[in-house]
C-alpha positions as CSV (number, residue, x, y, z in Angstrom):
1,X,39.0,-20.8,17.0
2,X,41.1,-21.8,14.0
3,X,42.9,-23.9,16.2
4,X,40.0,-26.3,16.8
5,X,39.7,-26.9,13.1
6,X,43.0,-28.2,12.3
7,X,43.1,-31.4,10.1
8,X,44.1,-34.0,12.7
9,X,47.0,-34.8,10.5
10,X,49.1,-31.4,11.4
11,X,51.9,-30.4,13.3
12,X,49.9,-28.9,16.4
13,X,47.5,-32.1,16.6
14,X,50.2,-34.9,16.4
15,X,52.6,-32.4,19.2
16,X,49.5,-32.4,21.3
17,X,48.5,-36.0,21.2
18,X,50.8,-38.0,19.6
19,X,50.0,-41.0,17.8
20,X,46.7,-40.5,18.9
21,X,46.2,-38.4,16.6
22,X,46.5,-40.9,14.1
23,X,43.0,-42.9,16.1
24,X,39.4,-41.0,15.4
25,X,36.5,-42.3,17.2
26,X,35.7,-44.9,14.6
27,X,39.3,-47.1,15.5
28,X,38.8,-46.8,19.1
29,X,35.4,-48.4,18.5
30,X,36.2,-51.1,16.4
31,X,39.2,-52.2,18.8
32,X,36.7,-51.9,21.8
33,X,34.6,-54.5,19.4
34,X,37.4,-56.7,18.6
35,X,38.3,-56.7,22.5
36,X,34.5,-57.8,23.3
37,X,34.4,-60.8,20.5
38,X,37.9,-61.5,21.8
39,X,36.6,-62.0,25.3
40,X,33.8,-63.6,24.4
41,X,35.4,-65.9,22.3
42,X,37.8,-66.8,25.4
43,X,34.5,-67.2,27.8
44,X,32.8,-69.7,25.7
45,X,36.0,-72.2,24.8
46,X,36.7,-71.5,28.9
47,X,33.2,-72.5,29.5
48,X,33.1,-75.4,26.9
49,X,36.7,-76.8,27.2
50,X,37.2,-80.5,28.8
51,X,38.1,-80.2,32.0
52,X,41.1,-82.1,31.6
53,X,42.7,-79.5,29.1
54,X,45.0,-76.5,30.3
55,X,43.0,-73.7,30.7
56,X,43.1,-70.8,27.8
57,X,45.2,-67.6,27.9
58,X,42.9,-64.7,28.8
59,X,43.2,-62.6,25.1
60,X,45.1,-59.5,24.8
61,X,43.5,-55.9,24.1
62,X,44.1,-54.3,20.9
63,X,46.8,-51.7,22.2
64,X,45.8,-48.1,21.5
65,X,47.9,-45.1,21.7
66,X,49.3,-44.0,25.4
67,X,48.2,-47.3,26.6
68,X,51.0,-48.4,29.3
69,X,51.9,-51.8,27.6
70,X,53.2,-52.9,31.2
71,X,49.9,-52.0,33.1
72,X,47.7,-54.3,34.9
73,X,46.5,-57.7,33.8
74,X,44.6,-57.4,31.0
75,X,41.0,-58.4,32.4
76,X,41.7,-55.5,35.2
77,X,43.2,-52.8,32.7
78,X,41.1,-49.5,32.2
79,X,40.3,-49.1,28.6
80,X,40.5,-45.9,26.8
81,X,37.5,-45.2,25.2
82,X,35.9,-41.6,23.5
83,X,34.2,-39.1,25.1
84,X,31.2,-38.9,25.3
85,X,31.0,-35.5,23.1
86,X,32.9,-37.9,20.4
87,X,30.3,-40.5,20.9
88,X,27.8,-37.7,20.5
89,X,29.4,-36.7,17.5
90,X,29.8,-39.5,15.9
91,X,26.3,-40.9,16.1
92,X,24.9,-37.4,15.5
């Protein structure tokens, strides 16, 4: 039981889940956010661009911690989002 109260700063939490540990629920939903805006950034100058230009880079997700930097292509890659029990928690 005392385990499940540590800080998320200590020894046992950053063995367990690395840099994660360093991410609450709060930075895993503003880089979802930045992610969207990037994306939707990129589908309106893709929709809105001449068609003469070169098309536009699809934009990069914010990396989190654990994600395999050499996974997929970006618009296929799984993202890594909270729980729903953190979701729960946080809006609760």
């Amino acid at each position: 039981m005392l385990v499940q109260h540590l800080p998320r700063d200590s020894a046992l939490i950053r063995a367990l889940h690395g840099e994660a540990a360093d991410w609450s629920v709060t930075d895993y939903l503003l880089a979802a956010v930045v992610d969207q805006l990037a994306e939707a950034n990129w589908m309106f100058a893709t929709v809105n661009r001449d068609e003469d230009t070169e098309s536009i880079d699809f934009p990069e997700p914010v990396p989190r911690p654990g994600a395999d930097h050499e996974g997929p292509a970006p618009e296929t890659a799984p993202r890594q989002q909270p729980s729903a029990l953190e979701l729960a928690q946080f809006f609760g």
